[in-house]
N, C-alpha and C positions, 0 to 999 in steps of 0.2 A: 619549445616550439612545436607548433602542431601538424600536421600533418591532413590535408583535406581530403577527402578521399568521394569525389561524385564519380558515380556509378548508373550512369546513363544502361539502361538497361535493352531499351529498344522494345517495350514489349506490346505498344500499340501506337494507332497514330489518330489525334480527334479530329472530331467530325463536326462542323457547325454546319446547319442549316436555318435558313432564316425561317420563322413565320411560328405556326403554333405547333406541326409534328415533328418531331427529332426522330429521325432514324438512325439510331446508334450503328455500330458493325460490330462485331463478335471481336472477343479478345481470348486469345489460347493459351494465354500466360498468366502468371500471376501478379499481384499487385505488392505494391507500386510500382510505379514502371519507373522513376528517379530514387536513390538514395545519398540522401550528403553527408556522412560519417566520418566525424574528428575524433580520431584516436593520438595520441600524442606518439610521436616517433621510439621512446622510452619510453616505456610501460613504467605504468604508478605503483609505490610500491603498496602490494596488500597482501601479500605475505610476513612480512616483517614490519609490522608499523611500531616503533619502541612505546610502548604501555609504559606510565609513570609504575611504581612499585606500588603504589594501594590498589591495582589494576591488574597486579599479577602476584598474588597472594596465595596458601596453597585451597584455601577457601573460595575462590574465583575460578581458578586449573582446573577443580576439583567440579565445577559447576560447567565447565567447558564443553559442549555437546560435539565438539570436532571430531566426524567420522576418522576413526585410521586411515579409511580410504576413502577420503575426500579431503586430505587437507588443502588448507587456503594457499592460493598461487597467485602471480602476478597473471600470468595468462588466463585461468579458468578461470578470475575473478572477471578480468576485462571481457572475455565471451559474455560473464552472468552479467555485467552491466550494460552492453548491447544488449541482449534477451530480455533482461528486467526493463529497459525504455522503450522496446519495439513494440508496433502496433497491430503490427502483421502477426502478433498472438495469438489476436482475438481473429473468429471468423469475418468480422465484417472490417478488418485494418483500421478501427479506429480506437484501440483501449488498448493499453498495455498495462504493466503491473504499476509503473509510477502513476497512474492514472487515479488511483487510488492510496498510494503512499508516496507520497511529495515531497522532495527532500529539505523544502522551506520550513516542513511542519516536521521534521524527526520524521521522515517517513510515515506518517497515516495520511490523515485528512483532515479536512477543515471543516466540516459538515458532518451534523446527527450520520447520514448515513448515504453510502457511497451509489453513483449509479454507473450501470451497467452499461453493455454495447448500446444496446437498445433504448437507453437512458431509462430503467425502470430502476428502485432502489433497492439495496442489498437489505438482507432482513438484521444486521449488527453494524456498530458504529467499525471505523477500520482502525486497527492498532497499531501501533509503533511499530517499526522493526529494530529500531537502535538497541545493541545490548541484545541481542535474539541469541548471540553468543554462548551467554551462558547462562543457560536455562537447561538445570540438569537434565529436569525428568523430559528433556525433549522435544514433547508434544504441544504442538501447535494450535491457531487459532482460539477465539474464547472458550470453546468446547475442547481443546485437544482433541478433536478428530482426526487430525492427522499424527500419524506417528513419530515422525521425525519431522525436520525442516525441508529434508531433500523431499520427500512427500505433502513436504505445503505448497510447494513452488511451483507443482502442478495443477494443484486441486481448481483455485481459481481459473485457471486458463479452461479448463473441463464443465467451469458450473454454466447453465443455459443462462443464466441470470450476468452473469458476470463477464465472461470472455467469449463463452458460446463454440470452444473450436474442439475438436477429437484428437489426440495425440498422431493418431495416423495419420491425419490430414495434416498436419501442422509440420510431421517430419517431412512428409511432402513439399509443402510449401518453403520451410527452411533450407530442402536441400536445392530450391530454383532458386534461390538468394543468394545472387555473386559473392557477398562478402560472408556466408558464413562458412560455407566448408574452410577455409586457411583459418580462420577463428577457429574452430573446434581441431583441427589440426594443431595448431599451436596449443591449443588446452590441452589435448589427452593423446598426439601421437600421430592420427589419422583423420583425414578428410569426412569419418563416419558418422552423422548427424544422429542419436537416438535421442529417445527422450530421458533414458539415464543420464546421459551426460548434460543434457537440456539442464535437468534438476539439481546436478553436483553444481555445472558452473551457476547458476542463480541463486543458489545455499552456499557458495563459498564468497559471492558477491555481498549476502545480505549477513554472513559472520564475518565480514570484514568493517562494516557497520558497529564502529565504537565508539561512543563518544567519550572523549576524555579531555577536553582543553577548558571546560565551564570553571565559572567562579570555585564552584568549590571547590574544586582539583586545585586552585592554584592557591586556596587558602592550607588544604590538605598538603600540600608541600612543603607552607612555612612551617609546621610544625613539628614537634617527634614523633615520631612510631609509635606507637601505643599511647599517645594524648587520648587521656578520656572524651567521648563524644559531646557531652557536654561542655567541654573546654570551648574558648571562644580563638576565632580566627582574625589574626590581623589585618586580616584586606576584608572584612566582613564592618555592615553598617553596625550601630548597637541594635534597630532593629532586625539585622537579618541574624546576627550572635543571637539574640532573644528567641526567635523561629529556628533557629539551629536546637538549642535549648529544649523547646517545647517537644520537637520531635522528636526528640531521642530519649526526655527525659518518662521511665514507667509512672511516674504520677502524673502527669499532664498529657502531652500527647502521646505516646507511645508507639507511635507509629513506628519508629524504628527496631519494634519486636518482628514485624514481618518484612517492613524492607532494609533490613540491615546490613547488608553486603553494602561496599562501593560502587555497585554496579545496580543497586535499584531496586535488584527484582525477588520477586518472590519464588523460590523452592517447588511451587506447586500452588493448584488451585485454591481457592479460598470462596465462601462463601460470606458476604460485607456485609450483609442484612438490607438489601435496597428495597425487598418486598418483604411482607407478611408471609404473601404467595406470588410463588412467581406465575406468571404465562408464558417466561424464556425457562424451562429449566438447565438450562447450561449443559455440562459434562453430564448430569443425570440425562438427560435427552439423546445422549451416545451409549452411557451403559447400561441403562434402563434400572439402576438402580438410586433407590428413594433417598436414602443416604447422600446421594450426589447430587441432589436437586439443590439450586441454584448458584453450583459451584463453576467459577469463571477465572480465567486463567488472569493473570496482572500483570499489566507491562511494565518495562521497568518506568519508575518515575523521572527517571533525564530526561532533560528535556519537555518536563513535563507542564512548563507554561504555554508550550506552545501546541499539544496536542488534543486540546480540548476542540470539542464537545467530549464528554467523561463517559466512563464507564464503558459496557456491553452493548448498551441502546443509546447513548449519547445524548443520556438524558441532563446531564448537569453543564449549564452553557462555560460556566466559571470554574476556578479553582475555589474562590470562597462558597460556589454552593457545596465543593466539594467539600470543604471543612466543616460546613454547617450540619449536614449528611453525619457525619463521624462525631461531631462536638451533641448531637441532639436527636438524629433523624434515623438513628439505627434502630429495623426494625428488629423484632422477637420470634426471626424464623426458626424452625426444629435445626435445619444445619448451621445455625450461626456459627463464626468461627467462633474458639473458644474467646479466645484473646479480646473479644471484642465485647463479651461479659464482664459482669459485676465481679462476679466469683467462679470461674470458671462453667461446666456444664449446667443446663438447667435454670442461671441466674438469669434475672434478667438483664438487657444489652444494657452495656457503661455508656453513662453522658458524661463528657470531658465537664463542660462547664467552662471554658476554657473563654474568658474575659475578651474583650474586642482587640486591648493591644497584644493578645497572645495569639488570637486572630490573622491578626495584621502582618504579624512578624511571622508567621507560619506562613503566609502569602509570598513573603516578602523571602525566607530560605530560601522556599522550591524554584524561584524565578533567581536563584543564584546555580543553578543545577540545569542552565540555558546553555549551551556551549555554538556559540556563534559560527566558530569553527569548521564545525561539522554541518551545520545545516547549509553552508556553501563550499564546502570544498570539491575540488574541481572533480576529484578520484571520481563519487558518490552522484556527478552531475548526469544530465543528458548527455550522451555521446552524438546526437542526432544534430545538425547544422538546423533542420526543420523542427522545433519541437513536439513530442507525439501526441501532446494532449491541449487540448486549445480551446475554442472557445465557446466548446458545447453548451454550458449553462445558459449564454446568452439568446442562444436559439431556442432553449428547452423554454426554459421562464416567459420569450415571448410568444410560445406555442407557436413557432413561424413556420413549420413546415408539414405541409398535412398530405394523403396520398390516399386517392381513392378512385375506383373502387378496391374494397382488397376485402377479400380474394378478389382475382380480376381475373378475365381469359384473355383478351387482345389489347389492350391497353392500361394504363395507369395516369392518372391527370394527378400531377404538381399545382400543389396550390403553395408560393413562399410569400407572406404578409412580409410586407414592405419591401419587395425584388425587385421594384417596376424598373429602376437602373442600375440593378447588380448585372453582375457576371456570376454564372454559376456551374459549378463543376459536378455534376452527377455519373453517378457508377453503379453498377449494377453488377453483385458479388452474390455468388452461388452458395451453396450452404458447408461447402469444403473450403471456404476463402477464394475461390479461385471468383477472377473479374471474369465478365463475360460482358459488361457494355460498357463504354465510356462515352459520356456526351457533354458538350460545353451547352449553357445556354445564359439567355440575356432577357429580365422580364421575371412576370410574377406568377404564369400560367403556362403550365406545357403539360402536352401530352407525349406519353414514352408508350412506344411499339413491344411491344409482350410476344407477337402472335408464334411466333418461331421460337422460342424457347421452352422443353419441358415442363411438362407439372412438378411442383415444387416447393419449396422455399426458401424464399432470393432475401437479399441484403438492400435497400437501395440506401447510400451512402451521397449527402451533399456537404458540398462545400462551399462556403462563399466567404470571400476574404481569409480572414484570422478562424472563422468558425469550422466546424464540421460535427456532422450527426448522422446517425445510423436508423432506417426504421427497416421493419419486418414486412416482406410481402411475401404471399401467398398465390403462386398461379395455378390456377385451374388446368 
C-alpha cells in the first residue's frame, strides 16, 4: 500500500489576465510550487535483493565497484530514486536523470541521441545503466571521464547541454524542498543536504539496478554449475540454443571472449573497429594519448534488444546491423581490439562469415537476455504521481513554440502554433532555478513584461496539456 504524499507548497498564486499583455508578479520561491510523491509506507528492498548464484560468483564480487562507504540501503537508494526522477535537477525544472535513461528501455534511451533542458542534442547515444554494478575498473561514461559512479551522477546535472544547474544552486534549491531534508535524514543520519550525499544516494540507486529474472537466467537455473556454455538450455527455442552456441562458440561468434561474465559487461574499454578513423576519439579524447583513440566503454549486453540505437553515436538502428558490423564491417584501426583480428596484433580484422541462420539465432539469444521484470518493476519506477518527463518531443518536432525578440529589453512575444484554444502555463526561471514569474494564458500570441527584471539569463518554461519545453532567454 502506498502512501500519497502532496505537498502543497504555497509558494505563488497565478495571475490571469485577459487580452494580449500578461503581467506576471514576482515569485521568491522556488519551483514547483505542487509536489505528489508516492513512496510506499515499507521501503523496497535494495539492499538485499537475493541474486540467483551465477550473479554472485567470486568473478562478479570481484568486479563489484561498491564503495566501503557507500554501501546500497534501502533508504539512500529510495533518496537516489527521488533525485534520479526529479526535475527540479535541472536549472529550468524540466529534465531529470530518467529523462534520458528510461526504465522501459534498461535505462538509456530510445533515440541516436539524448536532448537537453533546452531540447539541443547530447553529442553520444545514452547507455544502459543496468549492471553499472560491476564494472571493475569503475569509470564511467563512453569516455570514462568520470572516476567512479558517485562522480557520474553529478556530471550530467553540471553539463550547460544537459541539466544546465551548479551544485551550489541546486543544494539551494533541494534544501527549499519540503520533502527532501527527512529523505536525506533518513539516508545518512541528518537533515544536511550536500552534494556528496546527492551522489552516494543516486550511485547506490543506479547499483541497485540488476537485472536478473530474463530468459536466460531461468534457462541458466535448469542446468549444472559448470555446463559448458555451448551446452543447450531447456526453456531455450532450437533457434535461440543455436545463437546461444554461435556466441560463445571461439570459431564462430566469439563474442563471449569479451562479454563473458553473467552479467554482460566488459572489464574495460575496448576499441570494435567502427572507423578506419575516428572523429569521436573516445577515452584517447580524456587522456590525450593515441593508443587510446577510439576506445569506448561497453554496456553490459542485458537487456540489450531493447537499448538500441547502438554504440557510442547510435549509429546502428538494429541488433542485426549490429551483427552485420562484427560478421563483415570491422574496420583495420591501429587500436583494434586484439580479439577481433585474424591472428592477433597487426592481422587484419576477422570476418565471422557467419551464415543467415547463425544470424538469425544470434538475434534470437540476445532477445532472450530481455528481462521484463526489471524494466517495470515498481522499486526502479517514478516515485512522482506527475510524471517528470513528458511530452517535450511533440512540441520540439512541431517547432510550436517560438520567443522573440531575444535578447530582449522590455518584452518577449509568444508565438505557440496551433494555441488558439489551449490553455497554457508559462514560467519564468532564473539562471539558479529559482521561478521568478508565473503566468496562465489562453490563445496563440502573448506578450510577457521583461521590464523589471535584471540583465541576465532566464529559462522561459511552457506547458500545455501532457507537454512541456524549456527555451533560453537573454535580457538586456
Amino acid at each position: 500500500m502506498k502512501k500519497s504524499l502532496t505537498l502543497g507548497l504555497a509558494l505563488f498564486a497565478l495571475i490571469w489576465i485577459s487580452g494580449t499583455v500578461i503581467v506576471p508578479m514576482h515569485i521568491p520561491d522556488f519551483l514547483p510550487p505542487e509536489d505528489c510523491l508516492e513512496l510506499p509506507e515499507t521501503l523496497f528492498n535494495y539492499a538485499d535483493i537475493q541474486l540467483p548464484p551465477h550473479l554472485t560468483t567470486p568473478a562478479l564480487q570481484n568486479a563489484d565497484n561498491t564503495p566501503a562507504d557507500n554501501p546500497i540501503t534501502d533508504e539512500g537508494a529510495t533518496l537516489g530514486r527521488v533525485l534520479f526522477y526529479d526535475p527540479k535537477l535541472s536549472v529550468s525544472n524540466t529534465q531529470s536523470c530518467a529523462s534520458c535513461h528510461k526504465q522501459e528501455f534498461a535505462f538509456t534511451d530510445n533515440r541516436q541521441f539524448s536532448r537537453g533542458f533546452q531540447g539541443g542534442f547530447t553529442r553520444r547515444n545514452s547507455t544502459s545503466l543496468s549492471m553499472a554494478r560491476f564494472y571493475a575498473n569503475q569509470h564511467f561514461f563512453w569516455d570514462e571521464r568520470a572516476i567512479d559512479l558517485e562522480a557520474q551522477t553529478l556530471m550530467p546535472i553540471q553539463d550547460p547541454l544537459e541539466m544546465g544547474m551548479t551544485l551550489e544552486d541546486l543544494v539551494i534549491k533541494l534544501t527549499a524542498t519540503e520533502y527532501y531534508p527527512p529523505l536525506f535524514a533518513a539516508a545518512f543520519g541528518t537533515e544536511e543536504i550536500t552534494t556528496d550525499r546527492m551522489a552516494k544516494a543516486m550511485a547506490q540507486f543506479i547499483r541497485s539496478m540488476v537485472s536478473y529474472q530474463s530468459e536466460f537466467d531461468a534457462g541458466l537455473a535448469m542446468v549444472p554449475a559448470g555446463t559448458p556454455p555451448l551446452a543447450p538450455f531447456p526453456n531455450f527455442t532450437a533457434q535461440e540454443n543455436l545463437g546461444k552456441a554461435v556466441f560463445f562458440d571461439p570459431a564462430r561468434g566469439n563474442c563471449g571472449v569479451c562479454h563473458g561474465t553473467t552479467a554482460f559487461v566488459l572489464p574495460a574499454p575496448r576499441n570494435n573497429g567502427l572507423d578506419a578513423v575516428y572523429g569521436d576519439n573516445g577515452v584517447g579524447e580524456i587522456t590525450g594519448i593515441t593508443s587510446d583513440n577510439g576506445f569506448f566503454k561497453v554496456p553490459s549486453l542485458r537487456n540489450v534488444e531493447i537499448t538500441g540505437p547502438f554504440m557510442h553515436d547510435g549509429r546502428f538502428e538494429n541488433l542485426e546491423d549490429v551483427i552485420e558490423h562484427y560478421n563483415s564491417g570491422v574496420q583495420n584501426h591501429p587500436n583494434l581490439s586484439p580479439v577481433l583480428r585474424v591472428a592477433g596484433p597487426n592481422s587484419p580484422p576477422r570476418q565471422l562469415n557467419l551464415t543467415n541462420e547463425e544470424k538469425s539465432g544470434l538475434v534470437a539469444f540476445l532477445k532472450t537476455l530481455t528481462d521484463f521484470e526489471f524494466i517495470s518493476d515498481e522499486r526502479w519506477s517514478d516515485p512522482f504521481c506527475d510524471p517528470a518527463t513528458t511530452g517535450l518531443d511533440d512540441l520540439l518536432a512541431a517547432n510550436a513554440f517560438t520567443v522573440s525578440p531575444n535578447p530582449a529589453k522590455e518584452s518577449i512575444h509568444l508565438q505557440i502554433k496551433g494555441g488558439h484554444d489551449a490553455k497554457h502555463h508559462v514560467k519564468l526561471i532564473d539562471a539558479a532555478g529559482k521561478l521568478v514569474f508565473n503566468t496562465l494564458f489562453q490563445g496563440a500570441d502573448y506578450w510577457l513584461d521583461i521590464q523589471s527584471l535584471p540583465s541576465g539569463v532566464y529559462f522561459l518554461q511552457l506547458e500545455t496539456g501532457d507537454s512541456r519545453i524549456s527555451k533560453k532567454v537573454v535580457k538586456h
